[in-house]
C-alpha beads as a LAMMPS data file, in Angstrom:
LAMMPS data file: protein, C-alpha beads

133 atoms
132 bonds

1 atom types
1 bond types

-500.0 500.0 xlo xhi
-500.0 500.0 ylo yhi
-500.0 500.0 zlo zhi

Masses

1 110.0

Atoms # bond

1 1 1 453.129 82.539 255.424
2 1 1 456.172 83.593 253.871
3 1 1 459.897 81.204 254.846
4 1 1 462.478 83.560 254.981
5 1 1 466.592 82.814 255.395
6 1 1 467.733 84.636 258.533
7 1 1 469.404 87.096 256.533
8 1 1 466.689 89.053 255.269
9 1 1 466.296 91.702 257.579
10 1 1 462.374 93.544 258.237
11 1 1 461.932 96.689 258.403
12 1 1 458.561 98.760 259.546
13 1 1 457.411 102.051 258.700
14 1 1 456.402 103.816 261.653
15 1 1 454.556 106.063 259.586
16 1 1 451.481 105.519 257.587
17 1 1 451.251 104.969 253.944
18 1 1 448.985 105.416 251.182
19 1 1 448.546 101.463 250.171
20 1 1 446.954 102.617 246.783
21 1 1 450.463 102.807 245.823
22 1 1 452.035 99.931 243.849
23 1 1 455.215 98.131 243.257
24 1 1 457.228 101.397 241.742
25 1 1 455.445 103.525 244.606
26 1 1 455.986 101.604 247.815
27 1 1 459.910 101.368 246.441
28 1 1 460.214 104.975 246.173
29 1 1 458.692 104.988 249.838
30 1 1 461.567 102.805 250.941
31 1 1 464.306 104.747 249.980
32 1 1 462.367 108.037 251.235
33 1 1 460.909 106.412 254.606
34 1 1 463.418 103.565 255.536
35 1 1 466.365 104.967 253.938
36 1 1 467.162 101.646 252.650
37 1 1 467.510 100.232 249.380
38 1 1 463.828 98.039 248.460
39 1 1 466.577 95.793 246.013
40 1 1 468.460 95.243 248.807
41 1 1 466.244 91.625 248.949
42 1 1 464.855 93.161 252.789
43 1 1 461.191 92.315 253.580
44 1 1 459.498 96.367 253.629
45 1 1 456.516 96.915 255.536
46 1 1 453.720 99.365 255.488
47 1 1 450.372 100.105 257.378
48 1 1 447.446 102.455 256.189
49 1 1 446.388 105.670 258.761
50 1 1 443.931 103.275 259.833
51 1 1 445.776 100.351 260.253
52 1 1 443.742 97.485 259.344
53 1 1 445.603 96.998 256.337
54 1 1 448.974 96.110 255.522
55 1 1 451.681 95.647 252.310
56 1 1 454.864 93.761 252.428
57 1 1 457.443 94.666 249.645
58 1 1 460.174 91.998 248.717
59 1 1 462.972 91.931 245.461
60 1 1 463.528 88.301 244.936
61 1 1 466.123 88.678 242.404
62 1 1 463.738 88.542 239.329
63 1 1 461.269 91.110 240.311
64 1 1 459.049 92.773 243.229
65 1 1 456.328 90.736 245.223
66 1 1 453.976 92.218 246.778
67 1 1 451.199 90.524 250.151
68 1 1 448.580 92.354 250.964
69 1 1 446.528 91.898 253.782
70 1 1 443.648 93.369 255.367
71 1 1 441.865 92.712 259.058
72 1 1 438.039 92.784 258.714
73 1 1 438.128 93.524 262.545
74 1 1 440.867 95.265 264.626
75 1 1 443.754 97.267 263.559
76 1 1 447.484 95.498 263.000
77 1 1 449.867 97.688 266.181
78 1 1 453.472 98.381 266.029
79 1 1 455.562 95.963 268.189
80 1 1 457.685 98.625 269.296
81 1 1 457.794 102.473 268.994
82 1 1 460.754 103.775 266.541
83 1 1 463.738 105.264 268.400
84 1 1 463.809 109.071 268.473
85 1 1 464.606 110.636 265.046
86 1 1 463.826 106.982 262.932
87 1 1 460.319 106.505 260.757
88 1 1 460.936 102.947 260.699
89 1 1 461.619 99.830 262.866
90 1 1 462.821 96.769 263.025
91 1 1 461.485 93.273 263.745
92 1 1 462.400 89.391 263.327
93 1 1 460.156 87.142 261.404
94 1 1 458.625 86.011 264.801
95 1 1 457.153 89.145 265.514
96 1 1 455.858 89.597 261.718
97 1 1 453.933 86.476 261.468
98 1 1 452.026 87.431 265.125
99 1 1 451.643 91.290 263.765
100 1 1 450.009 89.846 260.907
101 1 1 447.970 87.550 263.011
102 1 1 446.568 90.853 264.389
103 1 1 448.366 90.109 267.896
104 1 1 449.118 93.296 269.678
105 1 1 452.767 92.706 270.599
106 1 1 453.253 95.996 272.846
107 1 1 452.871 94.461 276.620
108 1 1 454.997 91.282 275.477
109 1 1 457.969 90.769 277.086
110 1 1 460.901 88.766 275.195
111 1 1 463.293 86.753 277.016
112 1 1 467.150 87.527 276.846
113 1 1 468.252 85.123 273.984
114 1 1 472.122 84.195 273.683
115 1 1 473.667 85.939 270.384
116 1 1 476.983 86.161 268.958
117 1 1 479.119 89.226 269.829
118 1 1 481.054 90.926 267.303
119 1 1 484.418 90.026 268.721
120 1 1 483.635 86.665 269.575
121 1 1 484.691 83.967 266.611
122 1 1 482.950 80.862 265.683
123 1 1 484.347 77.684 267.831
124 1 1 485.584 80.438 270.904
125 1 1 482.242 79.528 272.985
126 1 1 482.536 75.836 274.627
127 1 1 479.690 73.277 272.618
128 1 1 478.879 75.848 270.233
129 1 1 480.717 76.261 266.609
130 1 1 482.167 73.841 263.898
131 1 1 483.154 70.050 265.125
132 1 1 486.259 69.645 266.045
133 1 1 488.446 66.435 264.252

Bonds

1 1 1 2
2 1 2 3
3 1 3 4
4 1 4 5
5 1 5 6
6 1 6 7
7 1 7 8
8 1 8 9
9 1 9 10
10 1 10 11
11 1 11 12
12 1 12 13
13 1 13 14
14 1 14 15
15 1 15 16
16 1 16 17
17 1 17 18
18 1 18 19
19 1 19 20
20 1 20 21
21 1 21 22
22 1 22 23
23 1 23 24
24 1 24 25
25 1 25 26
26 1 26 27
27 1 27 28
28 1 28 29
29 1 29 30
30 1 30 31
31 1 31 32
32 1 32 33
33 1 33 34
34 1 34 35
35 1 35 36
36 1 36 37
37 1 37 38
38 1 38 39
39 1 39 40
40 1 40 41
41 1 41 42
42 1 42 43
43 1 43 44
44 1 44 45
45 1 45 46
46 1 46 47
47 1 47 48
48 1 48 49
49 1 49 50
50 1 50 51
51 1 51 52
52 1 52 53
53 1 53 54
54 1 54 55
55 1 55 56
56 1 56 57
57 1 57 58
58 1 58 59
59 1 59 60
60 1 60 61
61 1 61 62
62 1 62 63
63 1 63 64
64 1 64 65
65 1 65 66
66 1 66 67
67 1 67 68
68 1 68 69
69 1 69 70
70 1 70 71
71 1 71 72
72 1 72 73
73 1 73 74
74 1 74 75
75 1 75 76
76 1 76 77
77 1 77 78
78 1 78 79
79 1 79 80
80 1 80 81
81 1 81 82
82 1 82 83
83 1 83 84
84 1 84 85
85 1 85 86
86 1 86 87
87 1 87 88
88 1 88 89
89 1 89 90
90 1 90 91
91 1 91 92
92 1 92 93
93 1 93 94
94 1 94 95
95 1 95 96
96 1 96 97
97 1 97 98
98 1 98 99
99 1 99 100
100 1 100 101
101 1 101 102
102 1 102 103
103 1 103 104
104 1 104 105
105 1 105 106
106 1 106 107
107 1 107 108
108 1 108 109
109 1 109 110
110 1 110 111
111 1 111 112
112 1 112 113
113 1 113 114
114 1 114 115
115 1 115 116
116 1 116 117
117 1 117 118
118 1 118 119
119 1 119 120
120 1 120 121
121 1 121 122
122 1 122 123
123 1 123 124
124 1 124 125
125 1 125 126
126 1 126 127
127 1 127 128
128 1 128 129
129 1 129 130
130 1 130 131
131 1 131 132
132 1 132 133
């Protein structure tokens, strides 16, 4: 599967689209469907109407790649259902590898997981930050 940094940010379109598209296609789907920019070095995501196929679209700073996948049994499932007035949604690598597994993710329950808030700075949380000297 694909290693990416934790900066690259996946987005899903809650919509289906028509995977006969190509590289120029599934772009102009991103800005249209996402709203976001497919050079902007994101992972993209689409399903068929059927979903048991599925194309990821990815700049890597010389050109587009394109994966495409498709389940010979079963249908791939959203993890999540978009907030009210999005088309797309968003997902960690995690839950991309076990979507493309085929794993239906809806009943799955994820832990609370510590994160970094805004107005906290690196070093103000005891044992976590930089070494100190």
């Amino acid at each position: 599967m694909l290693t990416l940094p934790a900066s690259v940010r996946i987005y899903i379109a809650a919509e289906a689209v028509d995977l006969r598209r190509g590289f120029d296609g599934l772009a102009a789907t991103t800005r249209s469907l996402i709203g976001e920019s497919p050079l902007s070095g994101h992972l993209f995501v689409f399903l068929n109407r059927r979903r048991n196929r599925i194309k990821l679209l990815l700049w890597d700073r010389t050109g587009y790649l394109l994966v495409y996948k498709r389940l010979e049994r079963g249908t791939f499932e959203l993890p999540t259902q978009p907030a009210t007035g999005r088309r797309h949604i968003e997902v960690d690598a995690g839950e991309l590898g076990l979507m493309l597994e085929g794993l239906d993710l809806r009943g799955a329950r994820r832990r609370e997981r510590w994160r970094r808030l805004p107005h906290e700075q690196e070093g103000s949380v005891p044992g976590i930050g930089p070494p100190r000297n």
